[in-house]
SEGUPA-916366 format. One record per atom (N, C-alpha, C): x negated, z negated, y. Coordinates in steps of 0.2 Angstrom, whole numbers, padded with zeros to 4 digits, always signed. Each point is the difference from the previous one (the first is absolute). Layout:
XZY;...
! end
This chain:
+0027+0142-0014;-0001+0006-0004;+0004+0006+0003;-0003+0005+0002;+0005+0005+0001;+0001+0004-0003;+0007+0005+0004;+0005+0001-0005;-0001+0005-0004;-0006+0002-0001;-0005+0009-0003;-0002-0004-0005;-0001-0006+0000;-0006-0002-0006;+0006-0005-0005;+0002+0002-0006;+0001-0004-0006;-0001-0007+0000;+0004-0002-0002;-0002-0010-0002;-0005+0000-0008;-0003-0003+0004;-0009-0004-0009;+0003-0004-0001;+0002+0001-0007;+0001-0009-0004;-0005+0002-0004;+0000-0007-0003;-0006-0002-0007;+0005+0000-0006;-0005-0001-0004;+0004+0001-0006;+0006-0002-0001;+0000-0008+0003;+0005-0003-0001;+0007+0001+0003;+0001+0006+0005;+0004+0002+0004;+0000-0004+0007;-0004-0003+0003;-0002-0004+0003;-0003+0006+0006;+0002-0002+0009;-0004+0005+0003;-0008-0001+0000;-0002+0005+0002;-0008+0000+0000;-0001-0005+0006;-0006-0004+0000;-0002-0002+0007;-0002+0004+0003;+0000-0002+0008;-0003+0006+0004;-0004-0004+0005;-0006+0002+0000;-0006-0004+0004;+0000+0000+0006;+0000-0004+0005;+0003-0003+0007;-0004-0005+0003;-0007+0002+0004;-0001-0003+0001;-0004-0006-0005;-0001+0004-0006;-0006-0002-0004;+0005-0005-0007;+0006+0001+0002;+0006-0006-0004;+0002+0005-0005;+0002-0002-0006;+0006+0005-0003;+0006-0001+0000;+0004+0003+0004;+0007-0001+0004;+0003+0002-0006;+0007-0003-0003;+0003+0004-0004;+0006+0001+0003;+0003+0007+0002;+0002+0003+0003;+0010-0003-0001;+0000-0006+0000;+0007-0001-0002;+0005-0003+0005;+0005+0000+0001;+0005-0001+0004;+0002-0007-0002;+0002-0003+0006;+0002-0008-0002;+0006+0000-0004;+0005+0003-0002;+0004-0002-0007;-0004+0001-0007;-0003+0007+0000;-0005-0001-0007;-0006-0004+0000;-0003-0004+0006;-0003-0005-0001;+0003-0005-0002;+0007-0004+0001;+0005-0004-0001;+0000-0001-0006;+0003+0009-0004;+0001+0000-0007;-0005-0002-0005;-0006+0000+0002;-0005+0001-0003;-0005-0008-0002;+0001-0003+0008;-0002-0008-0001;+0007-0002-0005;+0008+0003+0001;+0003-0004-0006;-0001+0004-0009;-0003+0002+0001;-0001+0005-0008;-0007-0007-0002;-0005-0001+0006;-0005-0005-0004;+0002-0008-0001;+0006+0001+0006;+0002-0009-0005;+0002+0000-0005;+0005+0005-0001;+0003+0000-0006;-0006+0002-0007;-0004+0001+0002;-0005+0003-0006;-0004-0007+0001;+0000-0002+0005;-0003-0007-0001;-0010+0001+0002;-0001+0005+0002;-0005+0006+0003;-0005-0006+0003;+0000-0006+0003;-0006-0003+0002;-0004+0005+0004;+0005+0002+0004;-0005+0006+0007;+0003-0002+0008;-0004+0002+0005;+0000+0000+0005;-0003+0009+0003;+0005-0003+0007;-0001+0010+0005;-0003-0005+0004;-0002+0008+0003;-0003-0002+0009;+0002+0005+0003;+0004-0004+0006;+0002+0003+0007;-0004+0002+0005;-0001+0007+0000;-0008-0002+0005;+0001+0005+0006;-0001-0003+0005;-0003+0002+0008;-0005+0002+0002;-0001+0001+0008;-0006+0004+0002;-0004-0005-0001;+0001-0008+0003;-0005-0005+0000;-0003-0002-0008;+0005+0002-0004;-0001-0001-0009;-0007+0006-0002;+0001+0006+0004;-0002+0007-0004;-0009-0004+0005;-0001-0001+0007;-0005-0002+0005;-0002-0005-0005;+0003-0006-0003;-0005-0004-0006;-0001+0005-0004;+0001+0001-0004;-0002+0003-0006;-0005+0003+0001;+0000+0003+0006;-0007+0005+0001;-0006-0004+0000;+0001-0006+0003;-0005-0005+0003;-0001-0007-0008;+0006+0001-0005;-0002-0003-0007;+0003+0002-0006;-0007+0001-0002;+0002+0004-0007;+0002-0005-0006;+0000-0005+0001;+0006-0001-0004;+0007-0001+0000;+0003+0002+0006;+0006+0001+0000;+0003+0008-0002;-0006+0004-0002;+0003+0005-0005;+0000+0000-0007;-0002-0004-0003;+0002-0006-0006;+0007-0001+0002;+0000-0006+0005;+0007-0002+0001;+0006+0008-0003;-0002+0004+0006;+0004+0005-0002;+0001+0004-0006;-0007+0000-0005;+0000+0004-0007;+0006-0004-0003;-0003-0006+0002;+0004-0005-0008;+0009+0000+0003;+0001+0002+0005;+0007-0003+0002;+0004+0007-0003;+0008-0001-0002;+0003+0003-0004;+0001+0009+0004;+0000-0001+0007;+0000+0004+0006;+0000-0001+0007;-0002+0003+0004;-0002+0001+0007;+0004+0004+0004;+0005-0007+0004;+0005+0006+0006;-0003+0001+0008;+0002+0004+0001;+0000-0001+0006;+0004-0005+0007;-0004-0005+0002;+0004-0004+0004;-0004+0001+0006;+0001+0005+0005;-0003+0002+0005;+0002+0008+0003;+0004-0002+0007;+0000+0008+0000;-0007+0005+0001;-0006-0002+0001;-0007+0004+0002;-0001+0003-0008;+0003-0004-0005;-0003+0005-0007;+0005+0006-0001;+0006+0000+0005;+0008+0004-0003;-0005+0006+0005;-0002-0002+0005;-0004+0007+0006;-0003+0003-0002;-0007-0005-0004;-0005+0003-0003;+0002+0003-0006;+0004-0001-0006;+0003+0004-0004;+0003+0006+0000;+0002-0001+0008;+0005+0008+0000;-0008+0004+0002;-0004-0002+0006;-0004+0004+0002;-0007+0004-0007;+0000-0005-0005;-0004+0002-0004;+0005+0005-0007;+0007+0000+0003;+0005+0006-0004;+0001-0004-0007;+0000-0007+0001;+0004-0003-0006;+0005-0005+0001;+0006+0001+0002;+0003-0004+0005;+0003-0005-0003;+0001-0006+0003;+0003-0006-0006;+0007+0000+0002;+0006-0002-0004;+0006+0001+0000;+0001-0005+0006;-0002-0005+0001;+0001-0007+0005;-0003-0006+0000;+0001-0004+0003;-0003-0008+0002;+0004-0003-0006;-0005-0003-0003;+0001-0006-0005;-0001-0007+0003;+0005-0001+0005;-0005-0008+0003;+0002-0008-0003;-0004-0004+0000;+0000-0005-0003;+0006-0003+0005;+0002+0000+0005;+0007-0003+0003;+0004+0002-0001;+0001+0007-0002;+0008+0001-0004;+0000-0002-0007;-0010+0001-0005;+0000+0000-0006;+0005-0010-0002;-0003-0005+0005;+0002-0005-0004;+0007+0000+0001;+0004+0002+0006;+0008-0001+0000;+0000+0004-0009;+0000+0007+0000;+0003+0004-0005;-0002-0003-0006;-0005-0002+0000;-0005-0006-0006;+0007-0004-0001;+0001-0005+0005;+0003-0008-0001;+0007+0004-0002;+0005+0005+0002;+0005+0003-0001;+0001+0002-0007;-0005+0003-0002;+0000+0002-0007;-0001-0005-0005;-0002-0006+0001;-0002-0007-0004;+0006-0002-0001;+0004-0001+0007;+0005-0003-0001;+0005+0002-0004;+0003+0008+0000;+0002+0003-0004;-0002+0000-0007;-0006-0002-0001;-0002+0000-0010;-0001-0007-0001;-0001-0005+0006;-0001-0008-0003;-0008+0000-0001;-0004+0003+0004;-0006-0003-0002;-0001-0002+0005;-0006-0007-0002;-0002-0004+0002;-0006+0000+0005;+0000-0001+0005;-0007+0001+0005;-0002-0006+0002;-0007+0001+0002;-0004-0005+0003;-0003+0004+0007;+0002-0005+0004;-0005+0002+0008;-0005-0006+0000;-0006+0005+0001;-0006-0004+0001;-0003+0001+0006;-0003-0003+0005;-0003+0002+0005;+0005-0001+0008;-0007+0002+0006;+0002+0001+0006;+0001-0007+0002;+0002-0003+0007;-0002-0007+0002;+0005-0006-0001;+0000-0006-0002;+0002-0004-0003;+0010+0000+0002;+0003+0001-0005;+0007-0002+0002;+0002+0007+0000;-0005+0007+0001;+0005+0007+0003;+0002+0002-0007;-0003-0003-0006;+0002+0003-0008;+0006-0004+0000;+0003-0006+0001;+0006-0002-0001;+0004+0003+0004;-0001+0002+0005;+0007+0005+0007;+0000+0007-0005;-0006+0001-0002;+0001+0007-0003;+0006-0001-0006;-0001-0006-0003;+0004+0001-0005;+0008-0002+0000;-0001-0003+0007;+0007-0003+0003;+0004+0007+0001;-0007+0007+0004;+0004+0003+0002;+0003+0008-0004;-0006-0002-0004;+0003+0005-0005;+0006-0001-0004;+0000-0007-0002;+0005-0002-0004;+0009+0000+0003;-0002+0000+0005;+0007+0002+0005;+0001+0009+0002;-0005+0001-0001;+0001+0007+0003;+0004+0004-0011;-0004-0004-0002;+0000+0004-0008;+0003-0004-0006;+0008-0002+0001;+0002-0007-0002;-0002+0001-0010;-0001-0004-0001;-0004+0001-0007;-0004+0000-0003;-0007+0000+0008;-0006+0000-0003;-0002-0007-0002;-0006+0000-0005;+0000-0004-0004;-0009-0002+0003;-0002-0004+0003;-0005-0003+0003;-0002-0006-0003;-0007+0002-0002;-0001-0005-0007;-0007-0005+0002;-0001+0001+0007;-0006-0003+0001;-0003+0004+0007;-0003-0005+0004;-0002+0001+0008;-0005-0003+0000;-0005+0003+0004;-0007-0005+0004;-0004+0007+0004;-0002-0005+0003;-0003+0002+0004;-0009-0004+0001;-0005+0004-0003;-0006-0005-0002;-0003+0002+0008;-0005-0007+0001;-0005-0001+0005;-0003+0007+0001;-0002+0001+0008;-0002+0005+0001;-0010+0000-0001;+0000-0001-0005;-0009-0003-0002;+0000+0002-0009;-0005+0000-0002;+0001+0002-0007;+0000-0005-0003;+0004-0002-0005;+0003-0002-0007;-0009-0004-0001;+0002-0006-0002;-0005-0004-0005;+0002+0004-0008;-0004-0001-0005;+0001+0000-0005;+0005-0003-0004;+0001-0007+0001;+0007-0001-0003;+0004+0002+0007;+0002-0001+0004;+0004+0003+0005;+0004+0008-0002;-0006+0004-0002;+0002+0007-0004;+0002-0002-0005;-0003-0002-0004;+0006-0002-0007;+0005-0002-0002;+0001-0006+0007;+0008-0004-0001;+0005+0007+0004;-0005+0005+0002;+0007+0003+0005;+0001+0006-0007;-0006+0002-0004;+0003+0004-0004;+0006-0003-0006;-0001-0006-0003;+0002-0005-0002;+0008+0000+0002;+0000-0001+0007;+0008+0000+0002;+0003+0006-0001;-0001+0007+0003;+0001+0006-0002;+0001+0001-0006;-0003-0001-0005;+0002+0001-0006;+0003-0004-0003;+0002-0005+0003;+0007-0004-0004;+0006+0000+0004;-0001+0004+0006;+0008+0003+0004;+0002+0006-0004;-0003+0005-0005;+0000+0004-0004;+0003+0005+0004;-0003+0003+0009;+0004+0004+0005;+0000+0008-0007;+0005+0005+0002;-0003+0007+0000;-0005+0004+0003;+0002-0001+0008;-0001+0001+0006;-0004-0005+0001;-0007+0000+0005;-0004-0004+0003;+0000+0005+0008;+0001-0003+0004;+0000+0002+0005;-0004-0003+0006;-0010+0002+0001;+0000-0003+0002;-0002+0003+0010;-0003-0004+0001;-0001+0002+0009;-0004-0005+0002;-0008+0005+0000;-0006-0002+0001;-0003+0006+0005;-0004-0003+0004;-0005+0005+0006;-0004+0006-0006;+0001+0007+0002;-0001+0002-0001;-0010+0002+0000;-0003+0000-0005;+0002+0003-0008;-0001-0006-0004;+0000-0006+0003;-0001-0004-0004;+0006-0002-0006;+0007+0004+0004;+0006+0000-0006;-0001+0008-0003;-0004+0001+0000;+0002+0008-0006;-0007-0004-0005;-0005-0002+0001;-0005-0003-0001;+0006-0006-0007;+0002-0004+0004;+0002-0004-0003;+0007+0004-0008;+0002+0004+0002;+0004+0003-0004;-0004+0001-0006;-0006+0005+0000;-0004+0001-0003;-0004-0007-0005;+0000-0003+0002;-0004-0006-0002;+0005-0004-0006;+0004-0001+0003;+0005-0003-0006;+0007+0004-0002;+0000+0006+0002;+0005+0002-0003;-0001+0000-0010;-0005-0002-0002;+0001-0003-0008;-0002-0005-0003;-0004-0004+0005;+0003-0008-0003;+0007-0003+0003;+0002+0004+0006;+0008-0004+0000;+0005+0001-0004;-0001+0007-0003;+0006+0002-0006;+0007+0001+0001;-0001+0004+0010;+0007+0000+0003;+0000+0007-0001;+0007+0002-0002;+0000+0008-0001;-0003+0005+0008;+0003-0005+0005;+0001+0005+0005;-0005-0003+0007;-0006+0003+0004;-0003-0005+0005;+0000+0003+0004;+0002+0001+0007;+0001+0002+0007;-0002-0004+0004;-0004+0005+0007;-0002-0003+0004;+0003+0001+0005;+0003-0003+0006;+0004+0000+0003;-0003-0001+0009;-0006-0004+0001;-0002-0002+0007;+0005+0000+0003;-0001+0001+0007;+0003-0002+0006;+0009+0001-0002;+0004+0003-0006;+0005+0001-0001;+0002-0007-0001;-0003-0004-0002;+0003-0007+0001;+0002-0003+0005;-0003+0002+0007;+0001-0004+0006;+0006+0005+0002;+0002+0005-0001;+0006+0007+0003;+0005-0004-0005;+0002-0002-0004;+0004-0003-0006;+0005-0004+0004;-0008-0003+0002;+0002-0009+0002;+0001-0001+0008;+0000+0006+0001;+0003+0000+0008;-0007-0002+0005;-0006-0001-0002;-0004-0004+0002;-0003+0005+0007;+0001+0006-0003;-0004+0006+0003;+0006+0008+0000;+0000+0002+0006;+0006+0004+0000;-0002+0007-0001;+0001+0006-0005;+0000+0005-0003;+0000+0004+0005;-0004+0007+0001;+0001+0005+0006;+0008+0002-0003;+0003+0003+0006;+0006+0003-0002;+0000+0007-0004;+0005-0001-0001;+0000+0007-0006;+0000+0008+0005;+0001+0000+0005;-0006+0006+0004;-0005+0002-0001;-0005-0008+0004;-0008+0001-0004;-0001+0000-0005;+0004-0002-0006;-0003+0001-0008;+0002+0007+0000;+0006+0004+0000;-0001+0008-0001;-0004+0003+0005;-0003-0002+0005;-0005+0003+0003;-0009+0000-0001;+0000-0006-0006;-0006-0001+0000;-0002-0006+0006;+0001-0004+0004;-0002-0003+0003;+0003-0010+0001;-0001-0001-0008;-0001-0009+0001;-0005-0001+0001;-0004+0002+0000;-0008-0002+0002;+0001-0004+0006;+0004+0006+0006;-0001-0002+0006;+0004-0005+0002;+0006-0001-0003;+0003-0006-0001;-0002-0007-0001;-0005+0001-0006;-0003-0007-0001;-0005-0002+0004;-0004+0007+0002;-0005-0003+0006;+0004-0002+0006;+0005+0002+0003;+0004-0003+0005;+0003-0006-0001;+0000-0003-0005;+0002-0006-0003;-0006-0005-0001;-0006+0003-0004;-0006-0004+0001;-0005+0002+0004;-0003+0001+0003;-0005+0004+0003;-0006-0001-0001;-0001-0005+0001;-0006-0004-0001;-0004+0000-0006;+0006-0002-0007;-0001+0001-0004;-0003+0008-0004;+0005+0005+0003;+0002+0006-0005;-0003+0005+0004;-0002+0000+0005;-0003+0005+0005;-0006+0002-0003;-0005-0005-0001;-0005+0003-0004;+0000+0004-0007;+0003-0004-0004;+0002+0004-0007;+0001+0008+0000;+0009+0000+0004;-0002+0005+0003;-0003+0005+0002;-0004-0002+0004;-0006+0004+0005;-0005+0003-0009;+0000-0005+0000;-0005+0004-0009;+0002+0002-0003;+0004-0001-0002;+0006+0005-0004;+0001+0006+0004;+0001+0003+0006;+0000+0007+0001;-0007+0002+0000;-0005-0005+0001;-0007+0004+0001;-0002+0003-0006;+0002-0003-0004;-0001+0001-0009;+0002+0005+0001;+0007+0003+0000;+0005+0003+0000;-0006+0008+0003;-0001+0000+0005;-0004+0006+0004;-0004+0001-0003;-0006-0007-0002;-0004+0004-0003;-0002+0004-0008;+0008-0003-0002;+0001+0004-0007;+0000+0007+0001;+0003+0002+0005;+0001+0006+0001;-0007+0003+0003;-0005-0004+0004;-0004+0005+0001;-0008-0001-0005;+0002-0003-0005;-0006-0002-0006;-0001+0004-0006;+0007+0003+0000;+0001+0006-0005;+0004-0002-0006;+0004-0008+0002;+0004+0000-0005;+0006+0003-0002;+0002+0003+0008;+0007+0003-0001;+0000+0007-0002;-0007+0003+0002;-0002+0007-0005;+0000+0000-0007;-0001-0006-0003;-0002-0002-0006;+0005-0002-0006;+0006-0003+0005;+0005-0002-0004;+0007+0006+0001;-0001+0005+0005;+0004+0006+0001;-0002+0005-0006;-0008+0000-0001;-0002+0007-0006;+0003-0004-0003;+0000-0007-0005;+0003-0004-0006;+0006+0001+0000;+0004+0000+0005;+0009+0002-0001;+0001+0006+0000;-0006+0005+0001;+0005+0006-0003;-0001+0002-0009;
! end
């Protein structure tokens, strides 16, 4: 948002979203996103966010029901520096990066201090119990009330059941889970109200960065906007194509007329 244009809230004193790349970005700073996942435990709220990046904003475009996902989720941050660029360039700039790798430290940090209870769900077998070892060490007081990590195939029908089944009798506040994207923002949606856990996050690759599995770009290329290229020097093979789509995306947003389209919307 820039510095000539006022801040939009809603009724409720809430920021206005700001459209980014076809997402409604709620223009918020990672401590007021903090305060605000703790206002819904405490209200008991049965809600999940989404963290979304340029590969996040490249789905959506490509599945419309992942703007569903988005409607129903309590708010949408920005975890990606391509939406901070594209924000400022369409004159509605966002305060910061909301990333889901600092989101879960300052998540498990905050738990610990109020005694609520989390569940890690997800990512490959045994990384949710390191995650819990090492949060638990890093945040002495967290209260970890249940770990798994399910087959990477979908759930049988009692398989889905006995795993909502355990979930709700660990009675987490926090569910915290870490599933290939969008298949975990998908997932949030889906049970965030048959679990009946105040609070549900999605976390992906933030599990393997936790558990030491996979090592975080330094704190250079995060203020510079450049993990991307971290990760891709790290997996290539993997991440180089994703990548590659994600800026093609990226280009042709801008010459398809959506960047004309969402800059008249911001003023």
């Amino acid at each position: 948002m820039s510095k000539e244009t006022p801040t939009m809230e809603t009724a409720t004193g809430s920021p206005e979203p700001v459209q980014i790349l076809g997402m409604p970005i709620t223009p918020y700073t990672a401590d007021q996103t903090l305060d605000c996942l703790e206002q819904m435990i405490d209200e008991r709220a049965c809600a999940y966010i989404v963290t979304a990046n340029l590969n996040y904003a490249m789905l959506c475009e490509q599945d419309d029901d992942l703007h569903d996902v988005n409607e129903r989720a309590a708010f949408v941050v920005a975890d990606g520096a391509p939406l901070l660029w594209w924000a400022r360039l369409i004159g509605r700039r966002l305060p910061e990066r909301v990333t889901g790798s600092d989101l879960i430290l300052a998540v498990s940090e905050r738990a610990a201090k109020r005694g609520y209870g989390v569940y890690l769900l997800g990512a490959a077998p045994g990384v949710a119990d390191l995650v819990a070892t090492e949060l638990s060490t890093r945040y002495p007081g967290l209260r970890v009330v249940g770990t798994e990590s399910p087959p990477f195939r979908p759930l049988t029908a009692e398989e889905h059941d006995e795993q909502i089944a355990r979930i709700r009798d660990a009675s987490p506040d926090i569910v915290m889970a870490a599933f290939k994207m969008p298949d975990g923002e998908r997932w949030l949606r889906d049970h965030v109200d048959v679990l009946g856990v105040p609070l549900l996050l999605q976390f992906g690759a933030s599990f393997d960065f936790v558990a030491g599995r996979v090592e975080r770009a330094p704190r250079w290329m995060q203020r510079l906007g450049l993990e991307w290229l971290h990760r891709v020097m790290q997996e290539p093979r993997r991440l180089a194509g994703r990548y590659w789509s994600n800026f093609t995306f990226l280009a042709r947003a801008f010459v398809t007329g959506r960047f004309v389209a969402e800059r008249r919307a911001a003023r």
